[in-house]
N, C-alpha and C positions, 0 to 999 in steps of 0.2 A: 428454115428452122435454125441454123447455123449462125444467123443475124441473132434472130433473138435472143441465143444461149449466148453468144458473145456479148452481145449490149447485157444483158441480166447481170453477167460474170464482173462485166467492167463497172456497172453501176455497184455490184456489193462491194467492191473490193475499191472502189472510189470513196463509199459511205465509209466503209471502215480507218481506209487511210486517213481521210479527211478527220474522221472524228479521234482518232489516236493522234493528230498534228493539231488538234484543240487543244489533245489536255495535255499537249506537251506545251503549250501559251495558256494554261489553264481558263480555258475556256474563254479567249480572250473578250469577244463584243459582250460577252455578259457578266460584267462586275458586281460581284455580291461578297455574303459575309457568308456564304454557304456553298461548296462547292456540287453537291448533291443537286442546287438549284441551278448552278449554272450549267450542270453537266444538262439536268436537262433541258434546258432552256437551248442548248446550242444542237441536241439531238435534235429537238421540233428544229430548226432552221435545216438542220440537215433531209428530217424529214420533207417538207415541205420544198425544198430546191428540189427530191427527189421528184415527188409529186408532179412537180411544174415540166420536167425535163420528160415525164411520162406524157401527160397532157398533150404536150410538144410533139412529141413521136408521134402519135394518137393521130392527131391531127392532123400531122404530116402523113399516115399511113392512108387516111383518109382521103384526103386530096388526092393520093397517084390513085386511089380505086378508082375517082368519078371520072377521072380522064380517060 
């Protein structure tokens, strides 16, 4: 239980560092004439790396059970 409260803790406070170091490059990979659009635009990426990096664990969790 100690992993997963840790891994939870480091992922939120990953998502938020990362995305407060967005909008200080304001929002860099998403160049627009709207900063509301790029903000969201760079949260889905954030969303979605998070995703991926769950998926990843998942799977990885996965594999040591069948062993």
């Amino acid at each position: 239980m100690k992993d997963v409260t840790r891994n939870a803790i480091s992922m939120i406070v990953g998502f938020i560092v990362l995305w407060y170091g967005g909008a200080m490059f304001n929002f860099f990979p998403f160049v627009g004439g709207d900063l509301v659009i790029n903000a969201v635009g760079f949260t889905r990426l954030l969303v979605v790396i998070a995703v991926v990096i769950c998926t990843c664990w998942i799977i990885d969790e996965l594999g040591k059970n069948r062993k």
